[in-house]
C-alpha positions in Angstrom: 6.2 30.3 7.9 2.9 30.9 10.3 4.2 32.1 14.0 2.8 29.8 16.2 -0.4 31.8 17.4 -1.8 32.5 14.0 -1.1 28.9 13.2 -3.3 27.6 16.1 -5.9 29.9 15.2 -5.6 28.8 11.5 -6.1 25.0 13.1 -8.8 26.2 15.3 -10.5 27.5 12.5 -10.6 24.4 9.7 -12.0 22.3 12.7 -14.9 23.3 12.2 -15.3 21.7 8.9 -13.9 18.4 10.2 -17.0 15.9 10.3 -17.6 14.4 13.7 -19.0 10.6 13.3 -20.7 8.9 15.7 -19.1 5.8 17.8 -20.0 3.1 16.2 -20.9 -0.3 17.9 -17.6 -2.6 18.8 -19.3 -6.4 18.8 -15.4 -7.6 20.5 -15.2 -7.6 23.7 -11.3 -7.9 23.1 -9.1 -6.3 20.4 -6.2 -7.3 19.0 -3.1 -5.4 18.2 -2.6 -5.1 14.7 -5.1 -7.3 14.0 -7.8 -7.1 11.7 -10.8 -4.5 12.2 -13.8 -3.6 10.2 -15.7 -0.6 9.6 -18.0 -1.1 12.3 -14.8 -0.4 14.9 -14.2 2.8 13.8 -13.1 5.4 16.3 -15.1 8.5 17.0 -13.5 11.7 15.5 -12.3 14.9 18.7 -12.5 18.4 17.7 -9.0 19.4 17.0 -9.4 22.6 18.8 -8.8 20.3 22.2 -5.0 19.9 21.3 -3.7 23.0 19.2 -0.1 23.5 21.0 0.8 19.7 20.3 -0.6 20.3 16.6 1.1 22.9 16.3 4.1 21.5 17.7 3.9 19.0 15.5 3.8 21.1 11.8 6.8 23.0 13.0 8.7 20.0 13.6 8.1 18.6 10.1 8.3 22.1 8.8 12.1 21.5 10.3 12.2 18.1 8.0 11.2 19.5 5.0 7.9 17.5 5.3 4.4 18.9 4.8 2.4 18.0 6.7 -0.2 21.2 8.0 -1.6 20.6 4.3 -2.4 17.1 5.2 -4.0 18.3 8.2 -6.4 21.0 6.1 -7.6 17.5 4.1 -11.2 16.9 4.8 -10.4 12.9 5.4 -8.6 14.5 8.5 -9.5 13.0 11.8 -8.7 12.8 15.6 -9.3 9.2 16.5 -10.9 9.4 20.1 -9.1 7.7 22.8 -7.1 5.7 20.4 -4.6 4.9 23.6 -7.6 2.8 24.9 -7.3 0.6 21.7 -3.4 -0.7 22.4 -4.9 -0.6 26.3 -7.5 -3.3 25.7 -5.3 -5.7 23.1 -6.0 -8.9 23.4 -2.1 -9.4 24.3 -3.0 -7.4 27.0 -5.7 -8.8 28.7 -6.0 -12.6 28.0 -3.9 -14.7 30.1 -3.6 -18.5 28.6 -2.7 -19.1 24.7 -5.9 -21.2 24.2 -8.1 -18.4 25.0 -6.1 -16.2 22.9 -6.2 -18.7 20.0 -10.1 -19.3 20.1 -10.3 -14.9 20.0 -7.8 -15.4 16.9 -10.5 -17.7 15.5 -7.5 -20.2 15.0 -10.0 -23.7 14.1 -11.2 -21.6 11.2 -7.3 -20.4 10.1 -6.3 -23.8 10.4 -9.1 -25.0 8.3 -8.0 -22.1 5.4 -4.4 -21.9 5.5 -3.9 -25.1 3.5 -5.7 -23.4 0.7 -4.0 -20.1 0.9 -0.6 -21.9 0.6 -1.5 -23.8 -2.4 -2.7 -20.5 -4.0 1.0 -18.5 -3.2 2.8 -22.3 -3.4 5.4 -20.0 -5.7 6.1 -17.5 -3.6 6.3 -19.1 -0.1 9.0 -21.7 -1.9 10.9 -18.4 -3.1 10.5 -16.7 0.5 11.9 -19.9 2.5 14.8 -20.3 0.1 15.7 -16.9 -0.5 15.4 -15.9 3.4 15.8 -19.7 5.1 12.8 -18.8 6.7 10.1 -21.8 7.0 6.9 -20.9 4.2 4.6 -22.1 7.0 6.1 -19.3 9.6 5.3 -16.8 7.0 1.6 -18.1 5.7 0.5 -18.0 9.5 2.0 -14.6 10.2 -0.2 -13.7 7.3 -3.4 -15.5 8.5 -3.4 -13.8 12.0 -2.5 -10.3 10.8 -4.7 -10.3 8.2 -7.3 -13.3 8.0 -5.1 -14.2 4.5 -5.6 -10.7 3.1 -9.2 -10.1 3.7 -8.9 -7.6 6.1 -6.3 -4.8 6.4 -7.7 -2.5 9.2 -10.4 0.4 8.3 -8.1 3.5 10.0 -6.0 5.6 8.1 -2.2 5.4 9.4 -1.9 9.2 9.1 -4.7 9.8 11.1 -3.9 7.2 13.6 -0.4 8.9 14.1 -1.5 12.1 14.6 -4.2 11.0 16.6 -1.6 9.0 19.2 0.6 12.1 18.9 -2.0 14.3 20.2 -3.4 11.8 22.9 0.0 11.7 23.9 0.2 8.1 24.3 3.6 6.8 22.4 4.2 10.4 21.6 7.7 9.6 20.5 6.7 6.2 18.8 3.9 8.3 16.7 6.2 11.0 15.6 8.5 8.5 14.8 6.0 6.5 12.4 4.5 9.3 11.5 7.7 10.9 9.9 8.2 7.3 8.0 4.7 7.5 6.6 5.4 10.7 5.1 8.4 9.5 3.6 6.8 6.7 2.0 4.5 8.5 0.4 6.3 11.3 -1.0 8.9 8.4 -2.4 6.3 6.7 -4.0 3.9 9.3 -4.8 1.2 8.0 -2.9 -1.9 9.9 -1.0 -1.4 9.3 2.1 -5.3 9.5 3.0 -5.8 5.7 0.1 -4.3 4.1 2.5 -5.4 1.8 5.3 -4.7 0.2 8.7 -5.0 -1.0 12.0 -5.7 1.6 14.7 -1.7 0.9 15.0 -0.8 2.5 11.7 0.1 -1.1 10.5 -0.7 -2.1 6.7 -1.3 -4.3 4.2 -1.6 -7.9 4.3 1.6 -8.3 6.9 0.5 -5.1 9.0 3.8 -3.5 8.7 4.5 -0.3 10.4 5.8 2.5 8.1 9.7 2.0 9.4 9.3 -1.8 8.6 8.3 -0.7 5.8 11.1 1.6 4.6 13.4 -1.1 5.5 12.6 -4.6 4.9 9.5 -4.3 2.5 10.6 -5.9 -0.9 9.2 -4.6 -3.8 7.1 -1.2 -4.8 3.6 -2.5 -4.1 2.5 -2.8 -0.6 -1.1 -4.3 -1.4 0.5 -7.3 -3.6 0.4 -10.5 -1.6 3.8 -11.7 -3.0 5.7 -8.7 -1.9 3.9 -9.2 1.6 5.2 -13.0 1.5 8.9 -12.3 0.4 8.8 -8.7 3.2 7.6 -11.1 5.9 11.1 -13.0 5.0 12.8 -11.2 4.9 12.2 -8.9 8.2 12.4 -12.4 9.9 15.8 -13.3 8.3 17.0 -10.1 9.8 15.7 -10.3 13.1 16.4 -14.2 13.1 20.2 -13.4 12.6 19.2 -10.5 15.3 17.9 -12.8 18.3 19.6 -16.3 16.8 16.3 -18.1 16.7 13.2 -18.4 14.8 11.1 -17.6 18.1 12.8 -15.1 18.7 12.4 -13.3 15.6 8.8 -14.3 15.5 8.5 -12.2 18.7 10.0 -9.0 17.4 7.2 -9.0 14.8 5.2 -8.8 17.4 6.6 -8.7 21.1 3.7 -10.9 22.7 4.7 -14.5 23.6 1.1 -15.4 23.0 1.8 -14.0 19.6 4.5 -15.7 18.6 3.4 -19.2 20.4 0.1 -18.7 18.0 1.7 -18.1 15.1 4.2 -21.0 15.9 1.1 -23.3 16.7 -0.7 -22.2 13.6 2.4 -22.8 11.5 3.1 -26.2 12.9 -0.4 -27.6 12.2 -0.2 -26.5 8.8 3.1 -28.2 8.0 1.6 -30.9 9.9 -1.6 -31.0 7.5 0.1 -29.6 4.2 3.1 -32.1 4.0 0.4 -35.0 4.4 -1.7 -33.5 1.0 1.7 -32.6 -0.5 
C-alpha cells in the first residue's frame, strides 16, 4: 500500500488530466432534493489538488474495507462537483414556506393530469405492490411522479462522484462515507460500473431516487432501472417504515423528511384516487 505522502502526490498528479467543465446555466430559481435534474444543472468540476489529505483519507479507509476505490478515482469520468453543499442548501424543502407554492415548483397540475395514465400503464404492478405491502397503489404512483416526473428523469450526477464530492466539501462527511461505502457494495455485488450510473446531486437513483443503503435493503429485485422493481421497492420501504412510525404519514415522511414532501405526495395521491376510481 502507498504511504500517505506519495499517495497525495500520486492524486495531485492524475488531476491534471481531470477535465474542468464550465457551470452551466441553472433556469430554477429553486431546487429540489432528490428531485429531478437535467443536464443543463450540472455542477462545475474543482481541481482535486484542493483536498488531497481528505482524499487521501478517504482511499485508506476503504483500503481498510477491502474496497477499491483510489482506482475509481484514477477514472477519467472522475469529478469534484463544486459546492455541491450549496445544492441540499437551496432545496426547495428548504426555502419555500407554504405547500401550494411548493406544489406549483413540483409542477403538480401537470402530475395530476399524467398520473392517471401512468397507473393504467403499471395497473399490474401497483395491485401487486398494495397487496403484497398494504400500502395504497396511489401513495406509491405519486412518490414516483415527484421523484421522477414517472421515470423521465433520474438526475444527470453520478452517485460516486457526488459522494466523494460531499466527502471532500465536508458537508455530511459521515452521511457521504456512509453512502459512499454502500455504493461500492452495490456495484461490486452486481457487477456494475459504478461511473453507468446516475442521480440526483443526492446520490439518489432510479425512478424512486433511492439512496444506495435503501437500496441494499429494501430494493426488490436485481434491476434498479425496471419500473416494476421501483413500484414493488417503494412498498415495500414504506411497509417497513409504516410498521416503523405506525402511520402512512409517517412513513411517507421518512422517504423524505419534509412535511411539504409528504403533504404533496399525500395530496397528489389523493386526487388520483379521487380521479382514477371515477374512470375505474
Amino acid at each position: 500500500m502507498m504511504n500517505a505522502p506519495i499517495k497525495i502526490i500520486a492524486i495531485a498528479f492524475f488531476a491534471l488530466f481531470l477535465v474542468v467543465q464550465p457551470p452551466a446555466e441553472n433556469n430554477n430559481n429553486l431546487v429540489l432534493l432528490s428531485k429531478s435534474e437535467t443536464a443543463e444543472n450540472t455542477i462545475t468540476s474543482k481541481n482535486i489538488q484542493e483536498y488531497p489529505e481528505r482524499l487521501v483519507s478517504l482511499i485508506e479507509y476503504f483500503d481498510s474495507k477491502d474496497l477499491d476505490l483510489e482506482s475509481l478515482l484514477d477514472e477519467p469520468e472522475f469529478e469534484i462537483y463544486d459546492g455541491i453543499g450549496d445544492r441540499f442548501r437551496k432545496s426547495a424543502e428548504r426555502k419555500i414556506g407554504s405547500l401550494e407554492d411548493y406544489l406549483r415548483v413540483l409542477g403538480y397540475e401537470n402530475k395530476k393530469g399524467r398520473i392517471g395514465d401512468f397507473m393504467d400503464t403499471y395497473s399490474a404492478a401497483l395491485q401487486q405492490a398494495e397487496q403484497t405491502y398494504d400500502i395504497p397503489k396511489y401513495v406509491i404512483a405519486a412518490i414516483i411522479g415527484i421523484e421522477s416526473d414517472f421515470g423521465q428523469n433520474i438526475g444527470s450526477f453520478n452517485p460516486l462522484n457526488v459522494y466523494v464530492s460531499m466527502y471532500t466539501e465536508d458537508y455530511r462527511a459521515d452521511f457521504a462515507k456512509a453512502q459512499l461505502e454502500e455504493l461500492l457494495l452495490f456495484t461490486n455485488r452486481n457487477n456494475i460500473d459504478v461511473f453507468e450510473l446516475k442521480s440526483s446531486y443526492a446520490g439518489a437513483m432510479s425512478y424512486g431516487q433511492f439512496i444506495p443503503y435503501s437500496i441494499n435493503r429494501w430494493f426488490v429485485g436485481d434491476d434498479i432501472f425496471d419500473m416494476e422493481n421501483n413500484i414493488q421497492s417503494i412498498g415495500n420501504y414504506l411497509a417497513h417504515f409504516h410498521d416503523v412510525t405506525g402511520s402512512l404519514e409517517g412513513a411517507v415522511f421518512r422517504y423524505n423528511p419534509s412535511s411539504l414532501y409528504r403533504d404533496a405526495v399525500l395530496t397528489l395521491a389523493d386526487a388520483a384516487e379521487q380521479s382514477y376510481s371515477i374512470s375505474e
